[in-house]
N, C-alpha and C positions, 0 to 999 in steps of 0.2 A: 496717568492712569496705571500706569507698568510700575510703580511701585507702590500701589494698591494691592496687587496683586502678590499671594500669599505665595512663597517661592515652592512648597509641595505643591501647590494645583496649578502650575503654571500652566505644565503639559494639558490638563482638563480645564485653562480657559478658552473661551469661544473665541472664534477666531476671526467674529466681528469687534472684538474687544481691543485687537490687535490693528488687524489690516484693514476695520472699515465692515460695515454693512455689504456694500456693492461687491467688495474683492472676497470676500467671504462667502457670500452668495455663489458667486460663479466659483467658486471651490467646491462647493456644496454639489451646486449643478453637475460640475465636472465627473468628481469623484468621490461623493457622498460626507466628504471631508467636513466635519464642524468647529473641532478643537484644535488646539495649538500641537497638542503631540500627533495629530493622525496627521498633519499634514508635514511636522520634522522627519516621520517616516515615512514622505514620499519622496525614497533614495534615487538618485539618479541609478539608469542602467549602464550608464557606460561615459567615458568622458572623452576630448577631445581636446590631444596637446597639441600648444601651441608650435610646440618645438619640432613635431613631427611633420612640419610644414614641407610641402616639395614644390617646385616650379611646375606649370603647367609643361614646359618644357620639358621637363625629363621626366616625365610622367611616367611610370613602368606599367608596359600591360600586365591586366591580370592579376594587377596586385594590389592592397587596401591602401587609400591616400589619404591624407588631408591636407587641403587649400586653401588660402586665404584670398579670394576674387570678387570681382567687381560683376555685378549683372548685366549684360551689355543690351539683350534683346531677348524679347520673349515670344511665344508664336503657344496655339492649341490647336489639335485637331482631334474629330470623332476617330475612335477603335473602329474597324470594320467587322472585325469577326466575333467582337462582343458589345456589349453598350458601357458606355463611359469614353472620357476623352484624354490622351494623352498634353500633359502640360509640360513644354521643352523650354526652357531654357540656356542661355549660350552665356559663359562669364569668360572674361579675360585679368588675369593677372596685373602686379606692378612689372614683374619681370617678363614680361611677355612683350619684346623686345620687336620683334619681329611679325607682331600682330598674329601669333598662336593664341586660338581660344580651344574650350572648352565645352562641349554640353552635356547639360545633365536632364533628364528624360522620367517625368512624375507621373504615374497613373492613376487617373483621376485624383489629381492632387490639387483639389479645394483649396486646403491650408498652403501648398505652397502658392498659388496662386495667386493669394492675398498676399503672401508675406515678402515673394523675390519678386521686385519690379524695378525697372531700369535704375541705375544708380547706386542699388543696395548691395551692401556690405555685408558679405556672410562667410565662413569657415563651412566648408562641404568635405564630405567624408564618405567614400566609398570605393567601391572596386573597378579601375578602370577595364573599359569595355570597347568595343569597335562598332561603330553603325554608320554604315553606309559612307564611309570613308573621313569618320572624323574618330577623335577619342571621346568616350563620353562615359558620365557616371549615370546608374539607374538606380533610382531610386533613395538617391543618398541621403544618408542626416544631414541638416545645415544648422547654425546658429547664428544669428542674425546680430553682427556686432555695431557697436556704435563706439563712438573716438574714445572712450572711458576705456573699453573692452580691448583695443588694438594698440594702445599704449601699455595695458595691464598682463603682461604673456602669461596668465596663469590658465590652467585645463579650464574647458567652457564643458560641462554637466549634461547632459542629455537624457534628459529625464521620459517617463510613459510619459503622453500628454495626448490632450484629443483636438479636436477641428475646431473647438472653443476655448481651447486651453493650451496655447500653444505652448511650446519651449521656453522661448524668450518673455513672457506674460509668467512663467512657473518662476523662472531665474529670477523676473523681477520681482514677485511677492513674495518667493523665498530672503531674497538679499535686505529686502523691507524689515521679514519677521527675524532675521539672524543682527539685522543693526540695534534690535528691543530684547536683548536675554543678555543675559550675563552668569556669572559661574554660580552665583545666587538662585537663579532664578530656575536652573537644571542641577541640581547638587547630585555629587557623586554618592551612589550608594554602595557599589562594588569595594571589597575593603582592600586598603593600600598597599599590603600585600602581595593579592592576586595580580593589582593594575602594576606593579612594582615587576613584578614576576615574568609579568610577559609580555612586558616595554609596552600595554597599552596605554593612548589617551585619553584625560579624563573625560567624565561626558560631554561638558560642553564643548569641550576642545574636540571632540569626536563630531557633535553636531558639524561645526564648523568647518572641520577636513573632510567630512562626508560631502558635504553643498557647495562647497566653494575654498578646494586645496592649492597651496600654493605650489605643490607638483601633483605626479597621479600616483607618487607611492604614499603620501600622506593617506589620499583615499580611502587607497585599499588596504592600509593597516585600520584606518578610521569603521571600516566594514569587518574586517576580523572581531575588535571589538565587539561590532554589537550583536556578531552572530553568538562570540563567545556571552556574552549577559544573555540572549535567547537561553543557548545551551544551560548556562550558570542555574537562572532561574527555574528553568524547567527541572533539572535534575534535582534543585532542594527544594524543588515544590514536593518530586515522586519521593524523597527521603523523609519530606517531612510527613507526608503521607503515609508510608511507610512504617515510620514511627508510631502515628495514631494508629493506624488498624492493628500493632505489634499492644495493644493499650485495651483492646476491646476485651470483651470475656468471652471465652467459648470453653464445650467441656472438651477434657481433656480424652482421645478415644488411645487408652494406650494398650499396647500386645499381650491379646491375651493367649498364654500357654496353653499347646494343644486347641486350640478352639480354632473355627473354621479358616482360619486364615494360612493358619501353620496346615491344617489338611488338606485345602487347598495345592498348598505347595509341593507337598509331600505325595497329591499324586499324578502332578505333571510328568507326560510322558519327557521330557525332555528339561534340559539343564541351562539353567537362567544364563544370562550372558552377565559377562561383567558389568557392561552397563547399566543391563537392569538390577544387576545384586545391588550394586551402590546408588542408583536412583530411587530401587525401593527403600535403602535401608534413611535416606533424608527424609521421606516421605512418611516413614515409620517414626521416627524423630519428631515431626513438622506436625503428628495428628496427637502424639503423645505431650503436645505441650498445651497449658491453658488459656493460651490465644489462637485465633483463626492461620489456620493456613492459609496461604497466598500463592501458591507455588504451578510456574507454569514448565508443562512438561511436552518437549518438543523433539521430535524424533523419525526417521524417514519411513517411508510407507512398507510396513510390515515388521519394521524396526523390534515391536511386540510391547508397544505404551500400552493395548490393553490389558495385558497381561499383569501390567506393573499395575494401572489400575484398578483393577478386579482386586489384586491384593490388598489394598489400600480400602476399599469398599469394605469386602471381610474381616479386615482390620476394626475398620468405626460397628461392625451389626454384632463383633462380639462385644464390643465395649457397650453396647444397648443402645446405640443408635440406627439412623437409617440412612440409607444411598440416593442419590436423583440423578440418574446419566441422563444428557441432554444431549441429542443431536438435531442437525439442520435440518434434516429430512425422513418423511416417513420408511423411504426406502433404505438409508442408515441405522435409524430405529430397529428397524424389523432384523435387521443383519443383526447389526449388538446386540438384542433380544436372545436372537437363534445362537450367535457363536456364544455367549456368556452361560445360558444353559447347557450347552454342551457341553464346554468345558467344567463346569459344576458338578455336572451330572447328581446325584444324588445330593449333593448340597445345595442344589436350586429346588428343593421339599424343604416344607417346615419338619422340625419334628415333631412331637409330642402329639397331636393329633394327627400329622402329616404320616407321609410313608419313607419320607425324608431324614435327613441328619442333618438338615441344614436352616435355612432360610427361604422366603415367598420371594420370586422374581415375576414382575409383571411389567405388561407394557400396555400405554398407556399414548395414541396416538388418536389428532382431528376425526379419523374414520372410524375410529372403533364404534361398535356397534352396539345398543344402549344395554345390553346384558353383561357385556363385556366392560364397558368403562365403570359399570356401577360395580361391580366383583374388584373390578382394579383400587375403584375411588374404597371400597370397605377396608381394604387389606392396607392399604397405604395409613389408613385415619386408625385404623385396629392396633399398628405397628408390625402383624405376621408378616408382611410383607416389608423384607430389609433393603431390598432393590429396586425401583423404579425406573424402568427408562423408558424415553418417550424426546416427543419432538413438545412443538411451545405449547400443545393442549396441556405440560405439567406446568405451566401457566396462569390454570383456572384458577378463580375464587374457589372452586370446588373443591378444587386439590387441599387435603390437610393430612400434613404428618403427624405421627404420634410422636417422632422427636431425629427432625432431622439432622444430623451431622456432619453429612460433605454431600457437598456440590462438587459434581463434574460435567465439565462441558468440553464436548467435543468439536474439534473447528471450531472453535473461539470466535473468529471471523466472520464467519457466517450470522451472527446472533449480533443486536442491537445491545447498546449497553442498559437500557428500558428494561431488556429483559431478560441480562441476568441476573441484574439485583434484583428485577420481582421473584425470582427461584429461590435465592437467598435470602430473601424475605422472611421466608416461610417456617426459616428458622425461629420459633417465636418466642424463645427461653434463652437463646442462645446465638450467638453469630455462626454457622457455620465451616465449617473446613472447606475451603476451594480447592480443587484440581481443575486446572484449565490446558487442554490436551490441542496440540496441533500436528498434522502432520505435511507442514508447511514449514519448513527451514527457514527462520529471522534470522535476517541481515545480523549481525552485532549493534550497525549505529541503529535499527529499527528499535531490537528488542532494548536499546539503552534508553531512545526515545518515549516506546509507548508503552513498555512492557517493564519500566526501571525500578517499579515498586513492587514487583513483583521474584520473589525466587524462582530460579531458572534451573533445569536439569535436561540435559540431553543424553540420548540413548542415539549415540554417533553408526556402531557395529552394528549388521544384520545377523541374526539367529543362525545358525547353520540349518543346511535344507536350504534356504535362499538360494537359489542359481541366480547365474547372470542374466543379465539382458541386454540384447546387444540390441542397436537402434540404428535404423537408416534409411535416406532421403527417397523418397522416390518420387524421380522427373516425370510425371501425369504428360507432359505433350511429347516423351518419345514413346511410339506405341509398342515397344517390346518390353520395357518395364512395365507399363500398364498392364500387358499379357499375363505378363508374370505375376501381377501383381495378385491379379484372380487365382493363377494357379498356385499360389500360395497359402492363400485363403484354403483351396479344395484340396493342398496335399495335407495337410492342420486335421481339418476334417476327419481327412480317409485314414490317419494314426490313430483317429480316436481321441481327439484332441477338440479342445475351443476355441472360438476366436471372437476376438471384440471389434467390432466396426464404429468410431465413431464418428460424427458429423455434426460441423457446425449450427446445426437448426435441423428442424423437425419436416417444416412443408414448402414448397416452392411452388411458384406459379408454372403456370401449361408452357408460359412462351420462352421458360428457365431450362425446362428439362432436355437430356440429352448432352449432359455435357461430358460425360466421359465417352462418347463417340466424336466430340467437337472435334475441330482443330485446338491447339493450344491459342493460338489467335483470338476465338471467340468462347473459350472456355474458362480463359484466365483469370478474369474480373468475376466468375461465377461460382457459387458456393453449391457444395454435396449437402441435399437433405437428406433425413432418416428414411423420410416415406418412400422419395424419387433411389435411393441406395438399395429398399427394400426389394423394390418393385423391380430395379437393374438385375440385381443377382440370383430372385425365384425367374427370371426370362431364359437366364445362363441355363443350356442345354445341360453346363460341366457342372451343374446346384444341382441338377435333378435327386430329388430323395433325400438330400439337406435341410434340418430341420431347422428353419429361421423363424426369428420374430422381431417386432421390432419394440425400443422401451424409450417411452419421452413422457417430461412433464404432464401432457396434455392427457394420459389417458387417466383412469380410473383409478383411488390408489388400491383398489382391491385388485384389479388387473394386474399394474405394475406388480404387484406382491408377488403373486401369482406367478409373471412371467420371470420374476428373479429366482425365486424357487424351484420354477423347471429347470431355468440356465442353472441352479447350485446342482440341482439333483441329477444335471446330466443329457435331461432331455431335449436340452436346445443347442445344435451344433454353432449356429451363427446366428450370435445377438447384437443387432444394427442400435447404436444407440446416440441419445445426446450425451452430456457431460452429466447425467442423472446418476451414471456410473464412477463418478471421478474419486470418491471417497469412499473408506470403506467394505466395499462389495470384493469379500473376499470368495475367490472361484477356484481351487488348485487344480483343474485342470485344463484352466486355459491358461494356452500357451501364447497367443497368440494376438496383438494389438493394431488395428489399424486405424489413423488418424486423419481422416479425409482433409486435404484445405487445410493443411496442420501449421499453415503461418497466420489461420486466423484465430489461436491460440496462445495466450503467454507463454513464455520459459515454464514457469511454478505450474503453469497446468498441464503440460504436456509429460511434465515430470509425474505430477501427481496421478495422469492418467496412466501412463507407461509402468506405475508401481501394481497396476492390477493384474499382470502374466508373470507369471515365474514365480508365484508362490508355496508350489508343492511340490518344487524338488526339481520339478522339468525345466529344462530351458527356455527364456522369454524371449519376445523378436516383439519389436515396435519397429513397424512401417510409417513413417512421414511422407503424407502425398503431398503434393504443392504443383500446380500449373504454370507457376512463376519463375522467369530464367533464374541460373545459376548465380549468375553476381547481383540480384536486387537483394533488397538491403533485410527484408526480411529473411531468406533463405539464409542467411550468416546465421538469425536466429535458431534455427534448425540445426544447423550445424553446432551450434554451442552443444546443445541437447544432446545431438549426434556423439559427441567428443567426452562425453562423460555423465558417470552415473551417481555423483555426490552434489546430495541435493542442496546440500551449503555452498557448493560453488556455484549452483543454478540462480539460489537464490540473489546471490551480491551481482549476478549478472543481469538478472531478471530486475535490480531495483537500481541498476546502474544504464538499465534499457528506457525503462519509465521515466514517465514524465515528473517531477517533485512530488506534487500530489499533498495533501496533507497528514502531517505525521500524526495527528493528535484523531484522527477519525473522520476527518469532515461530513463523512454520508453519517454519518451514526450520532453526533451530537447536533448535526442540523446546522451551523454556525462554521463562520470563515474560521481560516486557520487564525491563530496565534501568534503563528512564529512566522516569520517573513523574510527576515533574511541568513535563517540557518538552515541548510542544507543538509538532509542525513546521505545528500550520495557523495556532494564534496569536501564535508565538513567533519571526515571520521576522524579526524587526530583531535579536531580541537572538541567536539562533543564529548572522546576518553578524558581530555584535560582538563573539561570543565567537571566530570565526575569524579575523577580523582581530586582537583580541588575541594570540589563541595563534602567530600567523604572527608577529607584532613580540618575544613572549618565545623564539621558536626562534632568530630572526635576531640576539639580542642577543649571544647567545655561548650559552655550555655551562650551560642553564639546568638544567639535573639538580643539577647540584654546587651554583649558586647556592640552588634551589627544594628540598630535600632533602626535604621533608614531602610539597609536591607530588609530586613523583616517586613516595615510597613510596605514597602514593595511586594514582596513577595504574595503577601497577603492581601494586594488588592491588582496584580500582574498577570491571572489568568481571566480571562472573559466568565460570565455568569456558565453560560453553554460549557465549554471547554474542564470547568472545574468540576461540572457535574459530570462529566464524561471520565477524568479521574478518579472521583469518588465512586463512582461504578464499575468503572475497568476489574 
């Protein structure tokens, strides 16, 4: 039957075709497994040499082992302080001379249960331990050998596996499916070159040293491989991609002299940084040509990306096009709305009937109110209006431009990829110019991973006027930084200053509150709400005549509006809030940040909150609370923060803090990752090496026709999900 089988689909046959109805089945059961390739990549996580064998005898405490022993006796008893039951097992060695055993100690261990009973032969592997006056392993891996296996000293595979799908049942349907392939039957697509270049093995031979290596360095160059073809293929997917959108038609919106953009410029009080002369002047390049821009612009909080934008805008409304800024929130909105007219000032009026010399800037958010979005929706569809910004209501069917031009989108991240090509959509003569804006610092390997079809420009330097911000910890269960902590709050205040309070969540239960009277004992485990924060500090004698409010999700967004507009205008000394402030809310005379419970926060958000004080010239202070002693493992996260104010180095630490996660979007295209065994926190040399290759096979000429196998790969190597998430990116 196996050479019926056509050697491209080998990988896409069933895996009843192979190993059987029944053994297929229980794959299926196991791990949703159907085909021959989804089950070649179920890689072992770790393997166990043979060679790394030690006597139960000289066993070292405390340190990782592996054994080769015999099961001698078994015994189980119920947990007392939880339910489930401990399964103990005792093995003794060949060398075990002296009648020295061993035990090893499984909780609720079902599968071992079954598997080690008197007699059995298994390699165990773990950290020895001391209980109750013997040596013992807890919870070790085992692999259950038979006389083929103890004659064979090669690494034994230790693969995920579940209660029905043991190790040894994987080993043995793997070893099945690798005796039925041959180099036919996995043909190499990667070209001989690259595999030449960087001593990898071919595929099948990669197959083969991944499942069953005759050492454990075979393995793990077998695994560099296939993270480098992950890498490979991702990156000439984002070029080839790349390539197509550089193919689409747009118009060209190029500079025009004297017109709003150059006056614009010309009456900034203050004097562009280098980074933004040279950011603007790609960006002025990138709208003047007659393909779509693509260009993502990244820069830290105050850095002055709107600035660079706004240029960019006036740019495309003198060439006769129109503007769509998108932000995540109506409370963002409303701010970009307020600071972009101000700084227009007379250029946010049309002219000619207007009182203006400029252009219509409207906003255009879920609440607006039906006088207000119908005035918005005319001037948008009329084209007098060259600006629009708004949150997803510029979303609607309603919404029509008279001739859109560039799309910006702010916090990228924040937005589904659904919806920012229905923005882009709307372009309906033309593809659009994108500007896609963060000010959230990408890793290098992130922005190569998800962002690699995209042109990139950073605005590194802060504008002058920027003061520092100095940042620091404060231990909530000693009660004199606490003290202080308030009286820092009230001396803010009493200068005539702002301050921000925030807090992880909004409301707390009756039997929660109190916790900054706790002890640290019973406060620890317990989070500061907005409400319970609000209500702590109007009680303070040393608040009296302090103007507070408090700003969350939950309320109204005419209220929210409202209360940000007092805090811009002044009126509000101490605004308690959730993370609704984290972006954009620029305030220049708060000085002032405080981060309740500030390790129930990432690195990037803490940063991004702390970028909100010290933007008018005054000095900034972020306070980090925490009730959690000094050496727990989050407080180091603090201290990262604590220790510096570049948000590139927050970032690579903040993404070397995290869990993998998936590179490609997971929340946003809905579907598992793609990529499986490549790594953007451990894999940044070889992700540069595979984009440097794939850049030298693009430039060599028509590598489609030369690379044939590559290509058909490529072209069927992303999931349906995953490539619609590309073409939208």
């Amino acid at each position: 039957m196996m050479d019926e089988i056509h050697s491209n689909a080998f990988e896409l046959t069933e895996l009843s075709e192979v190993l059987g109805s029944k053994n297929a089945g229980a794959l299926e059961k196991a791990f949703g497994y159907t085909s021959v390739g989804q089950f070649l990549w179920h890689f072992p996580r770790r393997y166990v040499d043979v060679g790394e064998l030690t006597p139960i005898a000289e066993l070292p405490f405390d340190e990782h082992v592996t054994v080769v022993a015999q099961v001698v006796n078994v015994s189980q008893r119920q947990m007392h302080s939880r339910r489930g039951f401990i399964f103990e097992v005792t093995v003794s060695d060949e060398l075990a001379s002296n009648g020295q055993e061993l035990r090893m100690t499984f909780f609720n261990g079902y599968q071992a249960r079954t598997d080690l009973q008197p007699g059995t032969i298994a390699m165990f592997s773990g950290k020895v331990g001391w209980y109750q006056d013997h040596l013992q392993l807890s919870q070790p891996d085992y692999a259950i050998l038979d006389t083929a296996s103890q004659a064979d000293p090669r690494p034994i595979p230790i693969y995920p596996a579940s209660a029905k799908m043991p190790n040894k049942k994987i080993r043995d349907l793997m070893g099945l499916l690798m005796e039925k392939f041959t180099e036919e039957h996995l043909p190499e697509f990667l070209p001989p070159k690259i595999l030449e270049q960087h001593h990898y093995p071919r595929r099948a031979k990669a197959y083969q040293d991944r499942h069953s290596p005759r050492e454990i360095k075979q393995a793990y160059i077998a695994r560099q491989r296939f993270a480098f073809e992950e890498a490979f293929l991702l990156q000439l997917s984002l070029a080839e991609r790349s390539r197509k959108l550089g193919r689409q038609p747009a118009i060209a919106r190029s500079q025009v002299k004297d017109g709003l953009a150059d006056k614009f410029e010309s009456k900034l009080p203050f004097q562009l940084t280098e980074d933004q002369l040279e950011v603007g002047a790609e960006i002025t390049a990138d709208l003047a040509r007659d393909h779509p821009m693509h260009r993502l612009l990244q820069g830290e909080v105050g850095s002055g990306k709107t600035v660079v934008a706004l240029r960019a805008i006036l740019q495309v409304i003198d060439a006769g096009g129109q503007a769509a800024l998108l932000a995540p929130t109506e409370v963002l909105a409303a701010q970009h709305y307020s600071s972009i007219r101000k700084m227009l000032g007379s250029l946010a009026e049309p002219g000619l009937f207007g009182e203006g010399e400029g252009t219509g800037v409207a906003l255009l958010t879920g609440s607006a109110k039906t006088a207000q979005r119908r005035e918005a929706l005319l001037g948008i569809a009329s084209g007098e209006t060259g600006l629009i910004v708004g949150t997803h209501a510029l979303l609607g069917e309603h919404v029509r431009f008279a001739e859109l031009g560039l799309v910006v989108i702010d916090e990228q991240h924040r937005f589904g990829v659904e919806q920012r090509d229905a923005l882009r959509a709307k372009g309906e003569d033309a593809v659009p110019h994108t500007l896609v804006m963060t000010a959230t610092p990408i890793p290098r390997t992130v922005a190569m991973t998800v962002f690699g079809d995209l042109d990139t420009s950073t605005i590194r330097k802060l504008p002058a006027g920027r003061a520092r911000i100095s940042t620091h910890i404060v231990p909530m269960q000693l009660t004199g930084y606490r003290d202080r902590l308030f009286s820092r709050i009230r001396e803010e205040v009493t200068k005539g200053h702002q301050v921000y309070v925030v807090c992880p969540r909004i409301s707390e239960t009756a039997a929660e509150q109190g916790i900054l009277v706790a002890t640290a004992e019973d406060g620890a485990n317990q989070t500061m709400s907005v409400e319970a924060m609000a209500e702590l500090l109007s009680s303070m004698p040393s608040f009296t005549g302090v103007r507070l409010e408090a700003l969350h999700s939950q309320l109204d967004s005419y209220d929210k509006q409202d209360i940000m507009d007092e805090f811009a205008a002044g009126q509000i000394d101490v605004l308690v809030s959730t993370t609704v402030i984290e972006v954009g809310v620029d305030v220049h005379n708060a000085t002032l940040m405080v981060i309740m419970d500030a390790e129930r926060f990432g690195i990037s958000q803490l940063h991004q909150l702390r970028g909100r004080v010290g933007r008018g010239g005054l000095p900034g202070t972020c306070l980090l609370t925490t009730w959690l002693d000094a050496d727990h493992q989050s407080v180091n996260r603090l201290r990262t923060v604590e220790s510096t104010l570049d948000g590139f180095e927050l970032a690579e630490a903040d993404l070397a803090e995290r869990k993998e996660g998936n590179i490609l979007g997971v929340q946003q295209s809905g579907s598992q990752s793609t990529l499986r065994e490549l790594s953007i926190i451990k894999d940044r040399v070889l992700i540069e090496s595979a984009r440097d290759d794939v850049k030298e096979l693009i430039q060599s000429g028509n590598w489609a026709t030369e690379h044939s196998q590559l290509a058909a790969v490529v072209g069927s190597w992303i999931d349906q999900s995953t490539s619609e998430f590309l073409n939208k990116n």
